[in-house]
N, C-alpha and C positions, 0 to 999 in steps of 0.2 A: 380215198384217193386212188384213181384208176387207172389216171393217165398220167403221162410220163409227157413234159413239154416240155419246149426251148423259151429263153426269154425273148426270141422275136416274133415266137409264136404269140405269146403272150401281147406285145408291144402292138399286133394287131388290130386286138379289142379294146378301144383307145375312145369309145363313143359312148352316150350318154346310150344309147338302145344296147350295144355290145360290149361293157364293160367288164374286164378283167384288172385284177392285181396280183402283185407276190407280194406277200409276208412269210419270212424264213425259210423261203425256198417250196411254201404250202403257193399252190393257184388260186384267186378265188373268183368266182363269178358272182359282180355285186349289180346287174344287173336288174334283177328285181326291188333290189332294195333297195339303189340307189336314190329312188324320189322319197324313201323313208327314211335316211341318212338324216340325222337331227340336226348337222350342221348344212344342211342342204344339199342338193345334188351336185353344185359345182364344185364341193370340196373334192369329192370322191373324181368327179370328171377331169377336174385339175392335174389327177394323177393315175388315170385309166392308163392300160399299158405298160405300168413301171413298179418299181420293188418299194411298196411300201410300209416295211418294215419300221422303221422309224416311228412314223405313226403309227403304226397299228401297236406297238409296244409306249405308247402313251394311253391307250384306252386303258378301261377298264378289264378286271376279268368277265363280268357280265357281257361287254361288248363284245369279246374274245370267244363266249360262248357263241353268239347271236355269227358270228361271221363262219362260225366253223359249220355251222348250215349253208354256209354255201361254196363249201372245199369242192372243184371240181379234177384237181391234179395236183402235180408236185411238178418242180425245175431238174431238167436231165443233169444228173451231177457233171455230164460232159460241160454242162452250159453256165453252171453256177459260177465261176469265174474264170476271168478272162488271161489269169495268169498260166492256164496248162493248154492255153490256143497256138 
């Protein structure tokens, strides 16, 4: 993890070609994978842009592995909540 982002950073790559997520404050870029997503690409497109935590802690650990191939940053702890704004 290199980069250091905001979650409106994030809320940008919102597209099926430019796909981003967070899971626990990890970035991910699922752009590649997303046509390989076994539950399709619109699950993942559904929620490009946003803090997908929730799901991503219903997958598997084998899933868990598969995604952490595509960590590309972490959430600026300035940004992780809205309660110290």
């Amino acid at each position: 993890m290199s980069i250091i982002l905001s979650r409106e950073e994030v809320a940008l790559h919102n597209r099926i070609d430019d796909c981003w997520v967070i899971a626990h404050n990890k970035v991910y870029n699922l752009t590649e994978f997303i046509n390989r997503h076994p539950g399709g690409k619109f699950v993942i497109k559904s929620k490009a842009g946003q803090d997908v935590s929730k799901h991503f802690d219903m997958h598997t650990k084998e899933s868990h592995r598969i995604w952490e191939n595509h960590v590309i940053g972490k959430i600026s702890k300035l940004t992780q909540c809205c309660c110290c704004l």
